[in-house]
C-alpha positions as CSV (number, residue, x, y, z in Angstrom):
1,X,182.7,57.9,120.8
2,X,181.8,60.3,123.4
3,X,184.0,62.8,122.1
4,X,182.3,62.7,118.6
5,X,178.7,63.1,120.2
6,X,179.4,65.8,121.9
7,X,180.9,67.6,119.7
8,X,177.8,66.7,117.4
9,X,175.5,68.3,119.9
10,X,178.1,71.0,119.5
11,X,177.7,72.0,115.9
12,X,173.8,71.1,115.8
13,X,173.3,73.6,118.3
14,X,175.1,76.3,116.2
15,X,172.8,75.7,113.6
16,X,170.0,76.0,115.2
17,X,171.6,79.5,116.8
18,X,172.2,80.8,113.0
19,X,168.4,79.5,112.3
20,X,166.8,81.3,114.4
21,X,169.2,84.8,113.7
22,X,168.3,84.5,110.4
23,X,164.4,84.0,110.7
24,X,164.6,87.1,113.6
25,X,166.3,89.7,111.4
26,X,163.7,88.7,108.2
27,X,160.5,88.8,110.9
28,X,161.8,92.6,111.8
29,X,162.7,93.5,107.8
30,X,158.9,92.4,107.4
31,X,156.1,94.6,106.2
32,X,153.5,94.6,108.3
33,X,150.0,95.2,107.3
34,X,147.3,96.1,109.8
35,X,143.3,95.9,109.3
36,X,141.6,99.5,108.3
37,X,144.7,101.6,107.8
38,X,148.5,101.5,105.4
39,X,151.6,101.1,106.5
40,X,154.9,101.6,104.5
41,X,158.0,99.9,105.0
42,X,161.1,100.1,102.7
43,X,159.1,102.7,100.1
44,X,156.5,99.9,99.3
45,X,152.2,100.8,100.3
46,X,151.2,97.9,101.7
47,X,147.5,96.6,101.1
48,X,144.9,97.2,103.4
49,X,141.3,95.7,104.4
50,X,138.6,98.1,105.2
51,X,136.2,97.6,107.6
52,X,132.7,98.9,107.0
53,X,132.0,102.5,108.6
54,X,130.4,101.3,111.3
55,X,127.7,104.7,111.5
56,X,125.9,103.1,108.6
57,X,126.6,99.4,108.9
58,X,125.4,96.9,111.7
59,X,126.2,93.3,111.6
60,X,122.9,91.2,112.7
61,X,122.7,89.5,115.9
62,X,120.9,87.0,117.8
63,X,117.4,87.7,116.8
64,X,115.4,89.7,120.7
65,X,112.4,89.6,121.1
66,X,111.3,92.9,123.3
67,X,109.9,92.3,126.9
68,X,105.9,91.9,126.9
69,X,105.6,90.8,123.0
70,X,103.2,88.8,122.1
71,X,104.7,85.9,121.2
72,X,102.5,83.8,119.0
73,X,103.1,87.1,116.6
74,X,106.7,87.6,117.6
75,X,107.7,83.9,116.8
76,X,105.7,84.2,113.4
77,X,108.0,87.0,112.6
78,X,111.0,85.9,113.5
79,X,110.4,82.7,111.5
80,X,109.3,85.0,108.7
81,X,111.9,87.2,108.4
82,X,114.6,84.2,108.7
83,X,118.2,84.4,109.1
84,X,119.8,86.0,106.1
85,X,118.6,89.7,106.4
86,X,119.4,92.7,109.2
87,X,116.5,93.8,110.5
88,X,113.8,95.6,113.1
89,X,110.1,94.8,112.9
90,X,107.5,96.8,115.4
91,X,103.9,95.8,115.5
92,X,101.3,97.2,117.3
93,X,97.6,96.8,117.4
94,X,95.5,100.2,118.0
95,X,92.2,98.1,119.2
96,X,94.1,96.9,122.7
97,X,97.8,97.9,122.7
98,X,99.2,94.9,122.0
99,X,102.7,94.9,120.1
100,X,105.8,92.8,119.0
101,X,108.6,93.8,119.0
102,X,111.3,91.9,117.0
103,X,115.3,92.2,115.9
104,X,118.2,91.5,115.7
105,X,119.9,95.0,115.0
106,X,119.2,97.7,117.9
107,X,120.7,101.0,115.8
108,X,119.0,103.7,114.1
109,X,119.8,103.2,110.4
110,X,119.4,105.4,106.9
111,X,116.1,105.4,104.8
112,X,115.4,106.7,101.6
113,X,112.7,108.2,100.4
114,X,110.8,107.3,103.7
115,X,112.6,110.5,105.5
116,X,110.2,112.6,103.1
117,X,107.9,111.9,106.0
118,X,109.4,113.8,108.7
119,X,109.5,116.7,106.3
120,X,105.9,116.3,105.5
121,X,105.4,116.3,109.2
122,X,107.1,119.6,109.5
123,X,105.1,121.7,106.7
124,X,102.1,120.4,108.1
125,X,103.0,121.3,111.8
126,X,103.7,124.9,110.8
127,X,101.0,125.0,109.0
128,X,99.0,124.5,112.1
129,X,100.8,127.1,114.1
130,X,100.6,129.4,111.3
131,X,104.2,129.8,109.8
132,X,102.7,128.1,106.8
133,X,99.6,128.1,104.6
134,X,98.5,126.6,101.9
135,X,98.7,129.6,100.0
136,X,102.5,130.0,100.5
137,X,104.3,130.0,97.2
138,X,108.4,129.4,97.4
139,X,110.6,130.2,94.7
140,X,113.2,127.7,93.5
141,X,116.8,128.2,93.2
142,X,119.4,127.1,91.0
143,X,121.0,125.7,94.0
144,X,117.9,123.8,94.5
145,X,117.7,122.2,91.5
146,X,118.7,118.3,91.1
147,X,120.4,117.0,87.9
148,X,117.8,115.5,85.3
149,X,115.0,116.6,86.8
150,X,113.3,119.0,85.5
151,X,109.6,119.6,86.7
152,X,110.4,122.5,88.9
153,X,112.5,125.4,87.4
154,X,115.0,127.8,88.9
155,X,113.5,131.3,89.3
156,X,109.9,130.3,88.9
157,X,107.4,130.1,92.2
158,X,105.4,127.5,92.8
159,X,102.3,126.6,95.5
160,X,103.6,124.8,98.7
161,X,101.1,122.4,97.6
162,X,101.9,121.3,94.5
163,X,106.1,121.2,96.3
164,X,104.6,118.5,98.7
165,X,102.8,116.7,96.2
166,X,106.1,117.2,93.9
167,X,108.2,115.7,97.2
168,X,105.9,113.0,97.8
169,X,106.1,111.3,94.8
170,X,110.0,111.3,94.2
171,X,111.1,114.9,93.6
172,X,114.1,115.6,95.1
173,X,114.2,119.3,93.9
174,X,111.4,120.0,95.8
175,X,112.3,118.6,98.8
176,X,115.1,120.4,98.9
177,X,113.2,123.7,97.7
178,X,110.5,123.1,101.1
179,X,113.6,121.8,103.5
180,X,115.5,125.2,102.8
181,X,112.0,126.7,103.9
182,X,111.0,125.1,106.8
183,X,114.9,124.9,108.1
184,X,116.7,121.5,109.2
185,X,116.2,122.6,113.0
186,X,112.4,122.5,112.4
187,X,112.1,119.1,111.3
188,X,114.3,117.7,114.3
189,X,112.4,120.2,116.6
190,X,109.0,118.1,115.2
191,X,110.7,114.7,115.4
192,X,111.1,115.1,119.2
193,X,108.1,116.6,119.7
194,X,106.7,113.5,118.1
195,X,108.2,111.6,120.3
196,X,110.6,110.0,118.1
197,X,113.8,109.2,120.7
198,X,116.3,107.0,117.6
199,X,115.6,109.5,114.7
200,X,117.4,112.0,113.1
201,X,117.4,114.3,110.1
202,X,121.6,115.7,109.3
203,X,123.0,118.2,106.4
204,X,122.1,117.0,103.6
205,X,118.4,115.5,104.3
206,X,120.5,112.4,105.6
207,X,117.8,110.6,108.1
208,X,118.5,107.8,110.5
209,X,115.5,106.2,112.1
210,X,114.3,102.7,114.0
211,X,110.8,100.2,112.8
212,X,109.9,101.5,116.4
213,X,110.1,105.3,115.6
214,X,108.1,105.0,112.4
215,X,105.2,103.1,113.9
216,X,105.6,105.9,116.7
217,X,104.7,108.3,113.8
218,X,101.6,106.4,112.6
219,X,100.4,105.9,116.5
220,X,101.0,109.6,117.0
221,X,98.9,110.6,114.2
222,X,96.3,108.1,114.6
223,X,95.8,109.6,118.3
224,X,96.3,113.4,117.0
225,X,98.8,114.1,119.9
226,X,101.3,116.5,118.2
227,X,99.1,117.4,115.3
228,X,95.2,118.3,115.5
229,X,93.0,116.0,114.0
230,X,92.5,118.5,110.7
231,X,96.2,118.3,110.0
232,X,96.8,114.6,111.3
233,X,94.0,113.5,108.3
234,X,95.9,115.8,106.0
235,X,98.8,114.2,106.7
236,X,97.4,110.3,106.3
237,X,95.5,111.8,103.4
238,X,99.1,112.4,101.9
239,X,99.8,108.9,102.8
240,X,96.9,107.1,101.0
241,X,97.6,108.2,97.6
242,X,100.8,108.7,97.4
243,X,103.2,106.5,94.8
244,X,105.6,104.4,96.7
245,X,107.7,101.5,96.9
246,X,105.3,100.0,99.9
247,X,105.4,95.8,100.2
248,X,104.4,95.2,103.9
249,X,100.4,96.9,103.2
250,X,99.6,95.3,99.8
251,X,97.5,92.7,100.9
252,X,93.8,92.8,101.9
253,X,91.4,95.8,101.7
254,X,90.8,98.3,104.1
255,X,92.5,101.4,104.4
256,X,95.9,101.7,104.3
257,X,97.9,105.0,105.1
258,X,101.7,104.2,104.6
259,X,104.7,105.1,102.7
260,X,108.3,102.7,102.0
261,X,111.1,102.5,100.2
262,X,113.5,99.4,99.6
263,X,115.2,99.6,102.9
264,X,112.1,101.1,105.2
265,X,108.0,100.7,105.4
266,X,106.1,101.8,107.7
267,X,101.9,101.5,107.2
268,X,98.9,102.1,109.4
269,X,95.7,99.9,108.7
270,X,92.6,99.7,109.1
271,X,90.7,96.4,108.2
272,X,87.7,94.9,109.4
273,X,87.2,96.6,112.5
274,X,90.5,96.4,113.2
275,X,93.1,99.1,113.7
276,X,97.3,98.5,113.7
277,X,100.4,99.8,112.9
278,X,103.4,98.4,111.6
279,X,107.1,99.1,110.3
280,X,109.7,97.6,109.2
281,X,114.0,98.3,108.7
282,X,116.2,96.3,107.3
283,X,118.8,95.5,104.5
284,X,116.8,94.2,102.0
285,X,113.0,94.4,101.5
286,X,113.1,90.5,100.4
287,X,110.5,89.4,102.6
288,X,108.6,92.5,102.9
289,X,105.3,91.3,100.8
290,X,105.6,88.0,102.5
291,X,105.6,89.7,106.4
292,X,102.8,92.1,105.4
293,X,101.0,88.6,104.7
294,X,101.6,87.3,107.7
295,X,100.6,90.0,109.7
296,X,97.4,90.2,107.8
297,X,96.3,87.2,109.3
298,X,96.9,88.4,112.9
299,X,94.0,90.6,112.1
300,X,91.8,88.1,110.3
């Protein structure tokens, strides 16, 4: 009887021997497939998952509030802006310096066509310092020219002025018709001299900017620090007429100096005595109108 066990406990351990050689040689005959690149094995492509590049995407975190908010407005905002969107909100009242300063991404990110404002920035700023003037008249080129549009023409000069108005309302021919004029280097050169520390313009008119930066523009202006006061009105004279996708300043009167696009607003206000400045990034302009609401009532 012993015998028989034994040599039970004999043969069971074989098998389990042969088991485990057989599973060992198919785990190293395996394909293996690794996250964000392709491997072969055998001749085959394996399939790979991408991760998002990173330079343009960032997943939202808890929501921070910044250091010396005021946090009746902070809280509102947060509530506000809820949970399902990425996003940076900067507030900041003109009348006594109080901000808020909500977020819960912390990267610069890409706009739209609310990067035509650094540009505009730039003509104006030479323009001061006499590189520019309103008379200036720059000729387009073919290179210039953007498929389907056809309001500016290649070989044909037009007025600097009617290139910003062109820009300002949607023209991507002209903007690149005045960017080749007033150089890529000139429009970062004003950026930092605006005191813009997250925002950049690359190749390309590519911008990357922060909610904080873009109020930074409006405070800048409103306190004619970089540009006089002649060509900081010319510039929020721009702003008050131009065409727009703008959600965050469309309630209540006053006057309202701002510029947005479905990923970026920024807006400077004035209402019933009362002066602020606000901006806003994010994924989705969703609850744009409803924040520009909110804030409104800050100010009532």
């Amino acid at each position: 009887m012993k015998n028989k066990v034994f040599v039970g406990s004999i043969i069971t351990t074989l098998l389990a021997f042969m088991l485990y050689t057989v599973n060992l040689k198919q785990t190293k005959n395996a394909d293996i497939k690794i996250i964000g690149q392709s491997q072969k094995r055998n001749g085959n492509k394996s399939k790979s998952i991408k991760e998002p590049h990173t330079a343009e995407i960032e997943y939202p975190r808890e929501v921070k509030i910044t250091g010396g908010s005021k946090l009746v407005w902070a809280k509102k905002i947060k509530q506000t802006m809820g949970k399902k969107q990425s996003y940076q909100v900067y507030l900041k009242d003109l009348n006594n310096n109080q901000f808020a300063q909500v977020a819960n991404i912390s990267k610069a990110h890409s706009v739209n066509s609310v990067s035509r404002l650094f540009l505009l920035l730039t003509i104006y700023y030479q323009e001061q310092h006499h590189k520019l003037s309103s008379k200036t008249v720059i000729k387009v080129k073919k290179a210039d020219v953007v498929k389907d549009e056809k309001i500016l023409q290649p070989g044909i000069g037009y007025g600097i002025t009617y290139l910003r108005q062109a820009m300002m309302n949607g023209s991507q021919t002209a903007t690149n018709v005045l960017l080749r004029k007033v150089k890529l280097t000139q429009v970062n050169f004003v950026i930092k001299k605006m005191g813009l520390v997250d925002t950049k313009v690359k190749p390309k008119f590519v911008a990357t900017t922060t909610a904080k930066d873009l109020a930074q523009i409006m405070i800048n202006l409103y306190q004619n620090k970089t540009l006089n006061r002649q060509y900081s009105n010319r510039v929020l004279g721009v702003l008050s007429s131009v065409k727009n996708k703008l959600k965050i300043g469309q309630t209540g009167s006053g006057l309202i100096y701002a510029i947005g696009d479905k990923k970026a607003n920024v807006a400077l206000i004035q209402r019933g005595g009362n002066t602020y400045c606000m901006a806003i990034l994010s994924n989705s302009d969703h609850n744009f109108s409803q924040l520009g609401k909110v804030v409104n009532k800050f100010f009532k």
